[in-house]
N, C-alpha and C positions, 0 to 999 in steps of 0.2 A: 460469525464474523460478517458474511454476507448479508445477513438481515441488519446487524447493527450498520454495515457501509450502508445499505438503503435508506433506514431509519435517517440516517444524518442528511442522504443527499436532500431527502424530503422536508426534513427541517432546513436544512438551506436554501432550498429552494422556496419554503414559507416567508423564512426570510426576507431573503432577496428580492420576494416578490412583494412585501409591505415597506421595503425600503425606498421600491422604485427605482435600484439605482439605475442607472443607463451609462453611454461612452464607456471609457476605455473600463472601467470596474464587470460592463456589462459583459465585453468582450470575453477580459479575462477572469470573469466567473463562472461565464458558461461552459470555457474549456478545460476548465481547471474540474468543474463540478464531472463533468465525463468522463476526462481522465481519471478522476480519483473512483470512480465508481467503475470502470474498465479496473482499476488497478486490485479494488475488492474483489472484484467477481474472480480474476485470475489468482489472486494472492490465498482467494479460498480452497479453489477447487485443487492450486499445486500442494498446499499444504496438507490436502486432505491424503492427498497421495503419500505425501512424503510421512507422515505420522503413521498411516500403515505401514510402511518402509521402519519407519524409529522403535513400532512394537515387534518387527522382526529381531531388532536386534544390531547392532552396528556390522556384523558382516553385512548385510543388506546394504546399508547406507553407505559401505567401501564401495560399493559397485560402482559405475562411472557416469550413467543414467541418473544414480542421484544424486551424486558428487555436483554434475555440471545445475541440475535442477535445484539444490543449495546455494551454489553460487549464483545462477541467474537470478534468484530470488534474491537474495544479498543484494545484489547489483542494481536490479529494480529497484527496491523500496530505496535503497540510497540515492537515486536517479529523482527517484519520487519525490523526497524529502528536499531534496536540491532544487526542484521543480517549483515544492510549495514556499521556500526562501526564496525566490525568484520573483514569484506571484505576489507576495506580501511587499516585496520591495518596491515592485511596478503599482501599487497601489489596491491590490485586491482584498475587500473589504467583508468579504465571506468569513469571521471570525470561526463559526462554527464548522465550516467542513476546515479551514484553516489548522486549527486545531488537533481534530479528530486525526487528520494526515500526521501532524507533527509527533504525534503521539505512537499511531499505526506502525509510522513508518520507522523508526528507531526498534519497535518490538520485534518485526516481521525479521528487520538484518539480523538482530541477533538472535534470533531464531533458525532461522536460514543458517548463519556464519558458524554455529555452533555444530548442527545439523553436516556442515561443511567437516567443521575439526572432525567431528568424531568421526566421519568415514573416509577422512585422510590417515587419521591416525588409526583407525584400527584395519 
């Protein structure tokens, strides 16, 4: 997953960079491109954790440590997702990490949220 977020940032940033855009698109593509790539690198490394936790087995996942680590990841990518509806609206023109996010970020909740049920419920 971390190699695919990089792959895209760099395709975006090819992009962006044959497009030329500048002002407000530039502004918010450069923050947008960061965040989304801050938002890989952490969504990978909690995930990795938390899948060791999911091959223990759902008593593992009751614990409270990854209860709240289910949820903050929940929480993020929906933050995320609301972020990159935000960005498209103000006019950012990055189609390609656009995308990738919108896509990302729907997976990861319910991955996360699910993650969540089962160590509520068991």
């Amino acid at each position: 997953m971390a190699l695919g977020g990089g792959g895209l940032l760099v395709l975006s940033g090819a992009i962006s960079g044959a497009m030329q855009v500048e002002g407000l698109d530039m502004a918010i593509g450069s923050h947008t491109i960061v965040t989304f790539g801050a938002f890989c690198l952490l969504i990978a490394c909690v995930l990795n954790v938390l899948q060791a936790a999911a091959v223990a087995g759902p008593k593992r996942l009751s614990s409270r440590t990854y209860q709240e680590m289910n949820l903050s990841c929940a929480l993020g990518s929906l933050i995320m997702f609301i972020g990159i509806l935000v960005s498209i609206s103000m006019g950012f023109t990055g189609t390609v990490l656009s995308w990738a996010c919108l896509l990302l970020s729907p997976l990861v909740f319910g991955s996360c949220a699910t993650g969540f049920w089962v160590g509520y419920k068991y």
